[in-house]
C-alpha positions as CSV (number, residue, x, y, z in Angstrom):
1,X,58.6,105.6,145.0
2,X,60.9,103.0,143.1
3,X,60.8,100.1,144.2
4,X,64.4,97.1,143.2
5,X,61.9,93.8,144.0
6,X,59.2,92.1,141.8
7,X,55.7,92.1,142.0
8,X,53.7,92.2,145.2
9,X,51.6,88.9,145.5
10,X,48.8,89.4,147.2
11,X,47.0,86.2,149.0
12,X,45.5,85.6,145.4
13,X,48.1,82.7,144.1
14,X,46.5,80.0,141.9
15,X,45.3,76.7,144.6
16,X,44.3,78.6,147.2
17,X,41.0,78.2,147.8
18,X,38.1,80.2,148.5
19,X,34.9,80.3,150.2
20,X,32.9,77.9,152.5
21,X,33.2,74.2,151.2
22,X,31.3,73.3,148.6
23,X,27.7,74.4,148.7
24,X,24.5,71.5,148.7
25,X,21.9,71.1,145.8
26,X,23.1,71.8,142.1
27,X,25.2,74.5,140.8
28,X,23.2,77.4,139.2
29,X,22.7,77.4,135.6
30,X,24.7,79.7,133.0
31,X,21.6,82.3,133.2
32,X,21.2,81.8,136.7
33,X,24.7,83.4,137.0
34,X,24.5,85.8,134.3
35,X,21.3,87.5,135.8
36,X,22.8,87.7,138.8
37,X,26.0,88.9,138.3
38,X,24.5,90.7,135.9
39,X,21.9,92.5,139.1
40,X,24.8,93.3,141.1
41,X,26.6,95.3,138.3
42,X,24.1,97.3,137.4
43,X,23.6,98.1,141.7
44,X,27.3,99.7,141.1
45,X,27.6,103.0,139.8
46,X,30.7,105.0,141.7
47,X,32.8,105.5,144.5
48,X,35.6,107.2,145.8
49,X,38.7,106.0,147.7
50,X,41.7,105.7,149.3
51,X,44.3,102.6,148.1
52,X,48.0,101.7,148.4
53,X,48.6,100.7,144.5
54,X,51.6,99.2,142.6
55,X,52.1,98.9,139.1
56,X,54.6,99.4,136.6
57,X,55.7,102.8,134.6
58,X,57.6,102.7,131.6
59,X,60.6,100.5,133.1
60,X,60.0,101.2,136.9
61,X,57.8,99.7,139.6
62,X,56.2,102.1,141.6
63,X,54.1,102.2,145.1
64,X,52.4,104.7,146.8
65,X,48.9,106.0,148.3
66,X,46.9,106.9,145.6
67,X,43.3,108.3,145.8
68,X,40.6,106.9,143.2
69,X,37.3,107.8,141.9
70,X,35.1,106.7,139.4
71,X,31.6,106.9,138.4
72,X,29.5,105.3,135.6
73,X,30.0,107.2,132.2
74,X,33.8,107.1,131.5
75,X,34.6,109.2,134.5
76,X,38.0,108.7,136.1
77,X,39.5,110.5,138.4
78,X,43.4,109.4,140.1
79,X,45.7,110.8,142.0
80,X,49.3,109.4,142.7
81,X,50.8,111.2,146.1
82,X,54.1,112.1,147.1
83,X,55.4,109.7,149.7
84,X,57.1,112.8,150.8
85,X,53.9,115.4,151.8
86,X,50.9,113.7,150.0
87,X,50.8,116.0,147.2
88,X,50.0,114.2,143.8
89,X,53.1,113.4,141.6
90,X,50.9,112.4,138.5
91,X,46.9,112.6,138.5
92,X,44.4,111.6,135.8
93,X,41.0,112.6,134.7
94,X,38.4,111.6,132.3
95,X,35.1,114.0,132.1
96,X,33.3,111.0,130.0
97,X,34.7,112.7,127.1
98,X,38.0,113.8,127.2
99,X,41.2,113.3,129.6
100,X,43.7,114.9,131.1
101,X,46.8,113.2,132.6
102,X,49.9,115.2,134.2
103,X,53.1,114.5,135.4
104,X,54.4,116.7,137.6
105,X,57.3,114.8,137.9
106,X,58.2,115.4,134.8
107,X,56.1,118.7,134.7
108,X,54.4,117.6,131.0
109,X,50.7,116.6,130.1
110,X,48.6,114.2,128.1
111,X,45.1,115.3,126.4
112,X,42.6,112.9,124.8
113,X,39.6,110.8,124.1
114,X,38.7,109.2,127.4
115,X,39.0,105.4,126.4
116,X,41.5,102.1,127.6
117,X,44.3,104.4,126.5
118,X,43.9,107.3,129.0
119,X,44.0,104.6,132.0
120,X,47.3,102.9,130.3
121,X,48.7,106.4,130.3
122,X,48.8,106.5,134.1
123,X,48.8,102.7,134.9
124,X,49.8,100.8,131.9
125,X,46.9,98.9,131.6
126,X,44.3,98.8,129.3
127,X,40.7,99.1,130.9
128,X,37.9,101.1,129.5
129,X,36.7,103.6,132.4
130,X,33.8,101.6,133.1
131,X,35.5,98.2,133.1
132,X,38.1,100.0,135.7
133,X,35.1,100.9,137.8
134,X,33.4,98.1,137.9
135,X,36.2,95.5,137.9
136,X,37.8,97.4,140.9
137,X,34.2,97.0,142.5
138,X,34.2,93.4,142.2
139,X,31.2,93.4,139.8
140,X,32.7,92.3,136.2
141,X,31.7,93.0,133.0
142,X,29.9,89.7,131.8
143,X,29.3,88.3,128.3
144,X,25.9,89.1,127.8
145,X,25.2,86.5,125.0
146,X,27.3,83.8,126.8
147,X,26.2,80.4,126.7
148,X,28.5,77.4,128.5
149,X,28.8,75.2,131.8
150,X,28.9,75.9,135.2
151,X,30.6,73.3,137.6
152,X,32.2,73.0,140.8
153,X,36.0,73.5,141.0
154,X,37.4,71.3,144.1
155,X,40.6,72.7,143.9
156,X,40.0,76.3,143.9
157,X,37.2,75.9,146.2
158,X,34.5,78.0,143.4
159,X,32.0,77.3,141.0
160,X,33.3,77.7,138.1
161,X,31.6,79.5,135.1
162,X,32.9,79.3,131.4
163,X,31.1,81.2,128.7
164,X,31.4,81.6,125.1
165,X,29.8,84.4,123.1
166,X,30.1,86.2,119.7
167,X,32.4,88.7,121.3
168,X,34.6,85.8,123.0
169,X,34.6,83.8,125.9
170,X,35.0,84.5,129.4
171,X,36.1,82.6,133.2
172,X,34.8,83.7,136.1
173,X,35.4,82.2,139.7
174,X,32.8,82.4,142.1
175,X,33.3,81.5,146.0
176,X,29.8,81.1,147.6
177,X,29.4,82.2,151.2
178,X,27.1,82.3,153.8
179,X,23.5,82.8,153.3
180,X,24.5,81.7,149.4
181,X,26.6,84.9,149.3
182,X,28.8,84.9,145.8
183,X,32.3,86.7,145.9
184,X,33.7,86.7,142.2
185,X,37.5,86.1,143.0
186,X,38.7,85.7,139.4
187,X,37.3,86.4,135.6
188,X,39.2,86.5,132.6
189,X,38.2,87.8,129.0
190,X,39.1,87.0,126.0
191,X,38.2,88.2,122.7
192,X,37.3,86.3,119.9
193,X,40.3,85.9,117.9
194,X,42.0,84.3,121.1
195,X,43.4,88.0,122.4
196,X,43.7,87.9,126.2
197,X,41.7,91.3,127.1
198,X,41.6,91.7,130.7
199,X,41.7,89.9,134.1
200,X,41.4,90.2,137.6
201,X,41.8,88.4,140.6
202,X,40.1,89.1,144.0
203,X,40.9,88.8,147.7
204,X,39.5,90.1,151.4
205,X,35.7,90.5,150.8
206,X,33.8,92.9,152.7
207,X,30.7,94.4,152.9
208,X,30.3,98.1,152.2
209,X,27.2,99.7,153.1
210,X,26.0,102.7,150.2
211,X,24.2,106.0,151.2
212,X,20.8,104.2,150.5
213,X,21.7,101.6,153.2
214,X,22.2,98.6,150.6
215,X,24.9,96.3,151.5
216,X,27.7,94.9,148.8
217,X,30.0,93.0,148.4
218,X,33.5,94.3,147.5
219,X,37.0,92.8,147.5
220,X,39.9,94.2,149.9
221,X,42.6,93.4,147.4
222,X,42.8,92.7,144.1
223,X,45.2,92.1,140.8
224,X,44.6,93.6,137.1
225,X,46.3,92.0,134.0
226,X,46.2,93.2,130.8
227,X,48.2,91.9,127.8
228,X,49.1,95.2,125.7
229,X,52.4,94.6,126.8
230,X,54.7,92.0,129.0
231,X,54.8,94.0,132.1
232,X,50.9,95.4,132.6
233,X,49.9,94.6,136.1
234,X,48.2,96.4,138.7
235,X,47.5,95.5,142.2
236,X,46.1,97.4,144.5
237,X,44.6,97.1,148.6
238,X,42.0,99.4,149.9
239,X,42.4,101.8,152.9
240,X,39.1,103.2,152.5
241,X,36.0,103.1,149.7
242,X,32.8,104.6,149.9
243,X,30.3,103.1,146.5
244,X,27.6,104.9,144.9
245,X,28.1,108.4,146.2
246,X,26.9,111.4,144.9
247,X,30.7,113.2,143.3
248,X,30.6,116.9,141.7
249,X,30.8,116.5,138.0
250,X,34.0,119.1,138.1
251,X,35.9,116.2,140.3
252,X,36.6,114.9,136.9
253,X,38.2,118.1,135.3
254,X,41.9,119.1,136.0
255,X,43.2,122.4,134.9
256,X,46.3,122.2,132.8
257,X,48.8,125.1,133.7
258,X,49.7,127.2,130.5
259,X,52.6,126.2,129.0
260,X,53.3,122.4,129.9
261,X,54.6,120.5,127.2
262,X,53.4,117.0,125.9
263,X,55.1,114.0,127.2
264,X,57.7,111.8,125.4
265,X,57.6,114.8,122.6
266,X,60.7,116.2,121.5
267,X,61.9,119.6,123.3
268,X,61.1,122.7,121.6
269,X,63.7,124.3,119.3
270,X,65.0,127.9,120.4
């Protein structure tokens, strides 16, 4: 579905804050924060779900129901449906080796290692599979070498963590809660040489219960950035997630029909 107007904001515009005011006793320390986010990453390791998603392709903005699985291990599946019946007009799959992206639109295919590129070929961002997962999960990648400050940001109503680290440096906004519960609503990387990477902002926190009966924290809505080129954006608001369920290993395989043709290369001669 084409959409004529601009981006969807989502209630994730810079100044408006988050979480309870601002909590008593000291902030946490840099390895306070990196243990802990570091905890609730490693709790996170799939899930399977139902989102309405909009992001640009090629020149066009699209929006539709997409369904969206992922699980630890570079393995990706997506599915874009039809507006018109629910069948998928493009889907996506990487096995945690290889993927598979076809257009159906267009009736051509894409093959591949499964790295950033195969989720910029359906999305136009650049995410490694994991990073996907687990920034669509709430539950960041974080500089493991980081060192920096952490310190209460009035105005965005978070504690604010900046890190530096051989591989870059890295934000990341944390709204504290109730019973010291900790939303990460924004985190930005960049690399070392000053590249943006990747970032994300956050919105409409829940709590979703996995098989095992553990209880996490995941975001409602949220907004992906990446700077490969000037219009890579992704936002996307969850119908319905499920996280770390057990997912057949061949939901991450898609049969390419005989004869479909790259895409973007140039018809065949007769």
């Amino acid at each position: 579905m084409r959409l004529a107007w601009p981006v969807a904001t989502l209630v994730l515009a810079s100044g408006c804050p988050h979480g309870d005011a601002r909590p008593g006793g000291p902030s946490p320390t840099t390895a306070q924060v990196i243990e802990r986010l570091t905890a609730a990453k490693a709790e996170m390791r799939s899930f399977t779900g139902e989102a309405v998603m909009e992001y640009w392709l090629g020149g066009d903005r699209f929006k539709g129901d997409v369904l969206a699985m992922g699980e630890l291990g570079a393995k990706v599946r997506i599915a874009a449906l039809s507006p018109a019946g629910g069948s998928p007009v493009a889907e996506m799959a990487c096995d945690g080796n290889q993927f598979v992206s076809i257009n159906y639109q267009n009736n051509c295919v894409l093959t591949g290692p499964c790295t950033k590129a195969s989720i910029a070929s359906f999305f136009g961002i650049e995410l490694a599979p994991d990073d996907f997962l687990h920034l669509a999960l709430g539950t960041p990648p974080v500089l493991a070498d980081g060192q920096g400050t952490v310190a209460w940001d009035g105005k965005q109503g978070v504690q604010r963590v900046s890190l530096t680290g051989a591989s870059g440096t890295q934000s990341i906004g944390i709204a504290v809660g109730k019973d010291d519960q900790w939303d990460v609503v924004d985190t930005a990387l960049v690399a070392g040489d000053g590249t943006p990477v990747w970032s994300v902002k956050h919105a409409a926190f829940s709590t979703a219960q996995d098989p095992a009966g553990k209880a996490h924290r995941v975001p409602g809505k949220s907004h992906f950035t990446t700077p490969n080129n000037q219009k890579a954006d992704l936002t996307v608001e969850w119908r319905e997630r499920k996280v770390n369920v057990e997912i057949d290993p061949k939901k991450f395989t898609i049969a390419v029909p005989a004869g479909l043709p790259t895409c973007g290369a140039a018809p065949a001669k007769k």
